[in-house]
C-alpha positions as a printed NumPy array, in Angstrom:
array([[ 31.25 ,  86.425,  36.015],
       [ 29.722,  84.845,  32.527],
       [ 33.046,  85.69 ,  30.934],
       [ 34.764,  83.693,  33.721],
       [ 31.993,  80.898,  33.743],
       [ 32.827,  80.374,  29.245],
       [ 36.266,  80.36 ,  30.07 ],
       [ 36.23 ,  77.413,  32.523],
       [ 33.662,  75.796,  30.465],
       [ 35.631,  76.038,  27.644],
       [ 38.715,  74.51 ,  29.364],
       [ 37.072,  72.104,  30.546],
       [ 35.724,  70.743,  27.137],
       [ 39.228,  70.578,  25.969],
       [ 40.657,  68.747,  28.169],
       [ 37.994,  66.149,  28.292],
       [ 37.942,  66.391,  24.21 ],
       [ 41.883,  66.01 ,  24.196],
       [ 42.015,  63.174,  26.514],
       [ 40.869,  60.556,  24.16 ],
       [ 43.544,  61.78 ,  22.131],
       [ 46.581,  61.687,  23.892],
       [ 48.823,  58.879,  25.09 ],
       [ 47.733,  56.052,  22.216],
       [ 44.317,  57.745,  21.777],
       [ 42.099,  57.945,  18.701],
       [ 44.313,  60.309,  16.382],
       [ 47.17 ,  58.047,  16.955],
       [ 47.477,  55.831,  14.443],
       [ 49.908,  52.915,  12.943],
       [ 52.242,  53.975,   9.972],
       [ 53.774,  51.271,   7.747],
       [ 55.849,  52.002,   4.236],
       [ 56.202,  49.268,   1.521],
       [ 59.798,  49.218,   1.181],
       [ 59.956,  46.786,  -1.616],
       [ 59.5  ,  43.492,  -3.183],
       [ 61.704,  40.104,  -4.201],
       [ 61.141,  36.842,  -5.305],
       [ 61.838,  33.948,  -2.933],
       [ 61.769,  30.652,  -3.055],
       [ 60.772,  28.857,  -5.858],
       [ 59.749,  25.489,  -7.167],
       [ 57.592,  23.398,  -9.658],
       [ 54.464,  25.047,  -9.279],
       [ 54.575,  28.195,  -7.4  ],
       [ 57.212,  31.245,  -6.624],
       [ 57.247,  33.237,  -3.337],
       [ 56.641,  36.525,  -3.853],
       [ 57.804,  38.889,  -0.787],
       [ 56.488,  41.937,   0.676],
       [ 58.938,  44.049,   2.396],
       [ 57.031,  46.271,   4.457],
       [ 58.347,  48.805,   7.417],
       [ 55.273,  49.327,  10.046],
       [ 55.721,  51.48 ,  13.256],
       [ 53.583,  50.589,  15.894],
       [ 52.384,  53.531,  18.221],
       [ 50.197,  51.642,  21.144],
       [ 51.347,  50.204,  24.219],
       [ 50.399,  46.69 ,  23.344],
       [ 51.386,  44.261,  20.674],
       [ 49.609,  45.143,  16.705],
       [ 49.039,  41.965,  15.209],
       [ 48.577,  41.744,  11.163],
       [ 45.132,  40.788,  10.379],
       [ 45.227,  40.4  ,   6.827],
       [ 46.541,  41.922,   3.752],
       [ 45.702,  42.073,   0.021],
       [ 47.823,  42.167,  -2.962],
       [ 47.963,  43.388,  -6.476],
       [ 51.426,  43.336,  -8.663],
       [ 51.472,  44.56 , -12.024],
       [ 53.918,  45.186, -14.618],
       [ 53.84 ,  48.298, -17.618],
       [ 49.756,  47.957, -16.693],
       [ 49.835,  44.245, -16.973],
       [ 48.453,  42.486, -13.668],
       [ 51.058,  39.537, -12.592],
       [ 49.57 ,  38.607,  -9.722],
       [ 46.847,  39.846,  -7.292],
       [ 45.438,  37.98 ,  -4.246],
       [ 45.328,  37.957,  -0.051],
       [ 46.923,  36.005,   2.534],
       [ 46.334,  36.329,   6.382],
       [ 50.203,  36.915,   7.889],
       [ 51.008,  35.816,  11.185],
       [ 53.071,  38.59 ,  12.384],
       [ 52.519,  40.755,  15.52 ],
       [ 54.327,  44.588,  15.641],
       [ 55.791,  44.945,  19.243],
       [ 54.609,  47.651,  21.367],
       [ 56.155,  50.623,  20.719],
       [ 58.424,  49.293,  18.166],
       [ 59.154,  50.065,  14.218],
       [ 59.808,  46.715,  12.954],
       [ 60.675,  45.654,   9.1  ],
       [ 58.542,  42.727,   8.12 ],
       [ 58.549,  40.601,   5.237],
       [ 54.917,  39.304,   4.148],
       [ 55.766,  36.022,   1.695],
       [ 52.616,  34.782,  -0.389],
       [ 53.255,  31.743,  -3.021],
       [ 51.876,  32.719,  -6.542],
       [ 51.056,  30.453,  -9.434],
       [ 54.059,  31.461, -12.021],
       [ 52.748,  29.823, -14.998],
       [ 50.9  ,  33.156, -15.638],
       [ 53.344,  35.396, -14.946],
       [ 56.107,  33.755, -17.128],
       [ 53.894,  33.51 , -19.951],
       [ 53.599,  37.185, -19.935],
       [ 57.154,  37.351, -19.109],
       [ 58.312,  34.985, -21.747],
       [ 60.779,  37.238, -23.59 ],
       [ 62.262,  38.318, -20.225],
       [ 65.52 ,  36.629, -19.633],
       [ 66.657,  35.455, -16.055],
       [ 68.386,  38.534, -14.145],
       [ 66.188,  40.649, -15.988],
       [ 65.052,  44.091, -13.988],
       [ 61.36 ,  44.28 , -14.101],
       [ 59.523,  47.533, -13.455],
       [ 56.554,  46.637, -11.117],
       [ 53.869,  48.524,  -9.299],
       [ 52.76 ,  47.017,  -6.039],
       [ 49.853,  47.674,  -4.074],
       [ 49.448,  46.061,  -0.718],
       [ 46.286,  46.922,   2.14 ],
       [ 47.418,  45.438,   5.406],
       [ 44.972,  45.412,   7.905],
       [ 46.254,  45.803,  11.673],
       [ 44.214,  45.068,  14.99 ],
       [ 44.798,  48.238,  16.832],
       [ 44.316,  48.608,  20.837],
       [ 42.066,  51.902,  20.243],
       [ 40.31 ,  51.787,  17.251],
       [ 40.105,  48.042,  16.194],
       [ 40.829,  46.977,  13.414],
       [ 41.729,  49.707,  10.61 ],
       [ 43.115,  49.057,   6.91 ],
       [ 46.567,  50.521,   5.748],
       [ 46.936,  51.064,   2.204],
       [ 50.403,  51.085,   0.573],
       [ 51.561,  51.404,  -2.647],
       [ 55.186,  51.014,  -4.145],
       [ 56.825,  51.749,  -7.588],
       [ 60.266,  49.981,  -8.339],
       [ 62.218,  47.067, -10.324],
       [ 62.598,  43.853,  -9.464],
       [ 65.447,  41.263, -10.205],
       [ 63.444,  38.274, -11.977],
       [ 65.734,  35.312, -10.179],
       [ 68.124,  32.932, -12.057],
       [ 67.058,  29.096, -11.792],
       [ 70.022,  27.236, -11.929],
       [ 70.129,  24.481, -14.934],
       [ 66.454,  25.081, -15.703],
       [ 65.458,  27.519, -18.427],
       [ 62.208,  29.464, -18.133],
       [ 60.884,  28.246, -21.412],
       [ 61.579,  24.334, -20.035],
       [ 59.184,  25.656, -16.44 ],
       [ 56.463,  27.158, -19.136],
       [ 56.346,  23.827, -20.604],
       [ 56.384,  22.03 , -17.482],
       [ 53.495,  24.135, -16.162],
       [ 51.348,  23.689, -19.485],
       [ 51.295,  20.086, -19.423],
       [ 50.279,  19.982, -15.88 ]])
């Protein structure tokens, strides 16, 4: 009868255990993968750098993007490092490729770029923490982290060394 009364008991403790688990529970969690990087736009003062990033929401409701923090560096050499606060929401249920654009200063990163010629392939390493507002366990940090090359853009009848002089006298 003990034997019997354990077994029940433990049964019991397992399912109540498991069912804050199952169906969008606490062990179910958001998975995103930083697919890559390119430059966007760009003008005078700044270039738009963009995040490519591939998140897969799990919960029943919409995830929206909280925030997200930056770093890009080149052979050890940071180009650019900073935060922005995207306003994207992941559907519910749905894997969606998102691209995160933050504008970055460029005067710094062509003057350690300055003997890189337009079309150039850089290497780059990017880190990237997105934070997500999840339905079950609020908001949690996702830390990503990509190795790659990147095209540096062509800027059509303006040299690089004619934008690094632009930018110094400002």
């Amino acid at each position: 009868m003990r034997c019997r009364t354990c077994v029940v008991l433990v049964v019991l403790l397992l399912i109540v255990s498991g069912a804050g688990c199952s169906g969008g529970g606490g062990r179910v969690r958001p998975r995103a993968r930083l697919a890559g990087i390119h430059f966007g736009e760009l003008d005078r003062a700044a270039l738009e750098l963009v995040f490519d990033v591939e998140i897969k929401n799990p919960y029943s409701a919409g995830m929206p993007l909280t925030s997200m923090s930056y770093r890009l560096s080149s052979k050890r050499i940071e180009l650019a490092a900073g935060s922005a606060k995207p306003n994207t929401t992941i559907a519910a249920g749905a894997k969606e490729k998102v691209s995160l654009p933050v504008r970055v200063h460029y005067g710094e990163i062509l003057r350690i770029l300055k003997d890189v010629e337009p079309g150039s392939r850089i290497p780059y390493e990017a880190e990237l923490v997105l934070s997500v507002n999840t339905e079950t366990l609020s908001e949690i940090e996702m830390p990503l982290r990509k190795k790659g090359k990147v095209t540096l853009p062509f800027i059509s009848g303006v040299t690089y060394k004619r934008i690094l002089e632009l930018v110094e006298y400002e």
